[in-house]
Backbone bond lengths (Angstrom), bond angles and torsions (degrees), N, CA, C in turn:
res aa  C-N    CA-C-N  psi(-1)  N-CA   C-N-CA  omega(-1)  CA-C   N-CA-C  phi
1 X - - - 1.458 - - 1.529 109.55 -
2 X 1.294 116.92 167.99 1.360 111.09 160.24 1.071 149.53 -70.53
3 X 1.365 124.96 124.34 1.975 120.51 172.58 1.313 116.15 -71.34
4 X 0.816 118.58 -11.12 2.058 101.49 -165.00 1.776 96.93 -134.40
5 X 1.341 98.14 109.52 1.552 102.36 154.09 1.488 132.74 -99.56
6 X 1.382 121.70 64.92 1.318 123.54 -155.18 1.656 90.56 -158.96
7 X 1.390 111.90 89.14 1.108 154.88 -162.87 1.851 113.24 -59.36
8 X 1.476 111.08 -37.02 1.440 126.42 176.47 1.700 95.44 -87.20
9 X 1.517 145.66 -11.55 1.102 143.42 156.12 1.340 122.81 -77.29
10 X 1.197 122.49 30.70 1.413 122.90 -172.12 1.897 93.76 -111.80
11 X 1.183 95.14 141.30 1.947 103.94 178.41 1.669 113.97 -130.79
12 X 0.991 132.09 -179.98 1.364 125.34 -166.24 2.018 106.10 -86.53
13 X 0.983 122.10 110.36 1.298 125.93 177.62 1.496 118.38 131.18
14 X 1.787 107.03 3.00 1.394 95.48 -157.75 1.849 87.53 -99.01
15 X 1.421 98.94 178.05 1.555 100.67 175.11 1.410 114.22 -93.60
16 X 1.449 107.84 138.36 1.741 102.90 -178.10 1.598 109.54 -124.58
17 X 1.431 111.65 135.63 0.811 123.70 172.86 1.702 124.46 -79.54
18 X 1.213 138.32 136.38 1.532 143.47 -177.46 1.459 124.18 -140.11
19 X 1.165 119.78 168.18 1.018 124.00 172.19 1.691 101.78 -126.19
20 X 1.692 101.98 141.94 1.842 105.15 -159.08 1.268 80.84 -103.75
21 X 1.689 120.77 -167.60 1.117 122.21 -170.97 1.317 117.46 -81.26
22 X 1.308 116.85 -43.96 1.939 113.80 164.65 1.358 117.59 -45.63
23 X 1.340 130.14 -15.93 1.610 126.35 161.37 1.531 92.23 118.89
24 X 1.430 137.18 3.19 1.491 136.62 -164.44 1.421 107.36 -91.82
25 X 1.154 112.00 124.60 2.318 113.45 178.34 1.317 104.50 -71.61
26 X 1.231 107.65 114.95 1.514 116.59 -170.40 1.865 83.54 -116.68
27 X 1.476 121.67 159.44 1.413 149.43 167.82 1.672 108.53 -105.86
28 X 1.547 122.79 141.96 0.836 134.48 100.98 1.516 143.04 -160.62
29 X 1.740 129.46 -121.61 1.390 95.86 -149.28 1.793 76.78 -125.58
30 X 1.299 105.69 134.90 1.542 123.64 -173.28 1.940 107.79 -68.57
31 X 1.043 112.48 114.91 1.519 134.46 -171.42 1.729 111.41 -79.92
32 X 1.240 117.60 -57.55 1.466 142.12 -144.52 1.564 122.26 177.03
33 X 1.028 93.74 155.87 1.882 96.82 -176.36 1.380 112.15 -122.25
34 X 1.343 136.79 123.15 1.513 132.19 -172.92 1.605 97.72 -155.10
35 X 1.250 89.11 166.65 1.617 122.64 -138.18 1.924 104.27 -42.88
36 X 1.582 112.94 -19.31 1.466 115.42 -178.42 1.499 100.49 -123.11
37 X 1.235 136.76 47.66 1.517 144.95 156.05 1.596 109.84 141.54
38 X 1.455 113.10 -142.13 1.335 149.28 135.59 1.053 150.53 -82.44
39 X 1.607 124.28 101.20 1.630 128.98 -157.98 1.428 102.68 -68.70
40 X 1.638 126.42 115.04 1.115 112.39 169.90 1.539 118.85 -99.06
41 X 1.225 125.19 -172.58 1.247 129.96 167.62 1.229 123.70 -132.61
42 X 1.558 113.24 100.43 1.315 131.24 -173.75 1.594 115.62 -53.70
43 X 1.209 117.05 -21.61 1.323 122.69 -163.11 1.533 118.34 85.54
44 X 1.059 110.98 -39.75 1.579 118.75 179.45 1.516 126.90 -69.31
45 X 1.388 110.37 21.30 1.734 127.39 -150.27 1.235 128.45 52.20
46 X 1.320 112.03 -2.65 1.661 105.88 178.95 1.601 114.98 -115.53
47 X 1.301 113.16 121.48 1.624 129.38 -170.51 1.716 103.89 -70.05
48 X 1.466 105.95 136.92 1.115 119.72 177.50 1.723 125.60 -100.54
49 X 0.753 152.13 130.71 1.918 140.96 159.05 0.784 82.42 -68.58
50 X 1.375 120.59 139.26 1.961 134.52 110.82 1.057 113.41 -83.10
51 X 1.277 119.00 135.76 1.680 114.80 174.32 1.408 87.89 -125.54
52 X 1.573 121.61 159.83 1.254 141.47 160.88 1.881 137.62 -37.49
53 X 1.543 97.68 -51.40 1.235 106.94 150.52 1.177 134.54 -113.42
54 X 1.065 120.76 26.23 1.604 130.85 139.45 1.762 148.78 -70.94
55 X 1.529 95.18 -58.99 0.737 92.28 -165.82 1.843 105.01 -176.24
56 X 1.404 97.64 34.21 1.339 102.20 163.67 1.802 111.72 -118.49
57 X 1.373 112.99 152.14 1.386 126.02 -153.54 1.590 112.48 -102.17
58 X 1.766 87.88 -72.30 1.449 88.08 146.69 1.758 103.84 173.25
59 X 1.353 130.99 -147.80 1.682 114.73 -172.57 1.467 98.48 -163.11
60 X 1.417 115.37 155.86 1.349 136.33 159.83 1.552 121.06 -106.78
61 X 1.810 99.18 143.86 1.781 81.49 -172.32 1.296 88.24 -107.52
62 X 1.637 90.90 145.16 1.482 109.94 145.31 1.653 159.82 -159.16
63 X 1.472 110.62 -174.28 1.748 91.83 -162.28 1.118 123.71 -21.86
64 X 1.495 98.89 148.64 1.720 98.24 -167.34 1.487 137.71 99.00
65 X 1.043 85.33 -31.61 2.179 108.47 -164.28 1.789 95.37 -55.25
66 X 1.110 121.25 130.43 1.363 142.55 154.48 1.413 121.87 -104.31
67 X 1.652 135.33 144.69 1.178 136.01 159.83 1.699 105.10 -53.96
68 X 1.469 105.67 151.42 1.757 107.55 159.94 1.664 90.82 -110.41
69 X 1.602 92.10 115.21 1.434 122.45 173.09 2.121 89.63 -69.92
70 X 1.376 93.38 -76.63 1.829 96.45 -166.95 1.144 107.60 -56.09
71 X 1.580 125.37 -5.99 1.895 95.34 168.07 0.903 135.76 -96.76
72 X 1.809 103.60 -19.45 1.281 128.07 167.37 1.567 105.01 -69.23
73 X 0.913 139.46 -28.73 1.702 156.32 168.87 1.449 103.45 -44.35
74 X 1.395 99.93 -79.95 1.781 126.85 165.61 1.337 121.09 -13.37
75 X 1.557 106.52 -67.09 1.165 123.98 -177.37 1.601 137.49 -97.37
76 X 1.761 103.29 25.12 1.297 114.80 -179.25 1.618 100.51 -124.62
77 X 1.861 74.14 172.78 1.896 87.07 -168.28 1.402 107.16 -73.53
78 X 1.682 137.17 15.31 1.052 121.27 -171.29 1.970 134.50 -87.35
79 X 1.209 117.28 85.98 1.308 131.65 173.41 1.410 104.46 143.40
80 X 1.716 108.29 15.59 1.544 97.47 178.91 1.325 97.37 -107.89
């Protein structure tokens, strides 16, 4: 299960925990960050959001995990 519920600590590779719309904790592995959560990857080909107050649970990091410099980039007020 997951250790860390602290939602602005999540980086690209770690596993995320959610809740889908039937109410069931589904996992997967965090892609990118854009403007309404974290793109995950279900495995099943179809990409998920987690957003914070929705419907994320919580995540584990691991090996590997990098910050997303460009999404956090992407999705700020900087040069507007």
């Amino acid at each position: 299960m997951w250790e860390d519920e602290l939602f602005d600590e999540i980086q690209k590779g770690d596993k995320v925990w959610y809740e889908n719309e039937q109410g069931q904790t589904c996992k997967g592995k965090a892609v990118m960050i854009g403007p309404m959560g974290w793109v995950v990857d279900t495995g099943r080909g179809v990409p998920k959001v987690v957003n914070e107050g929705y419907n994320y649970l919580g995540h584990k990091k691991m090996p590997g995990r990098t910050p997303d410099h460009l999404g956090h980039f992407l999705n700020s007020d900087y040069g507007k």
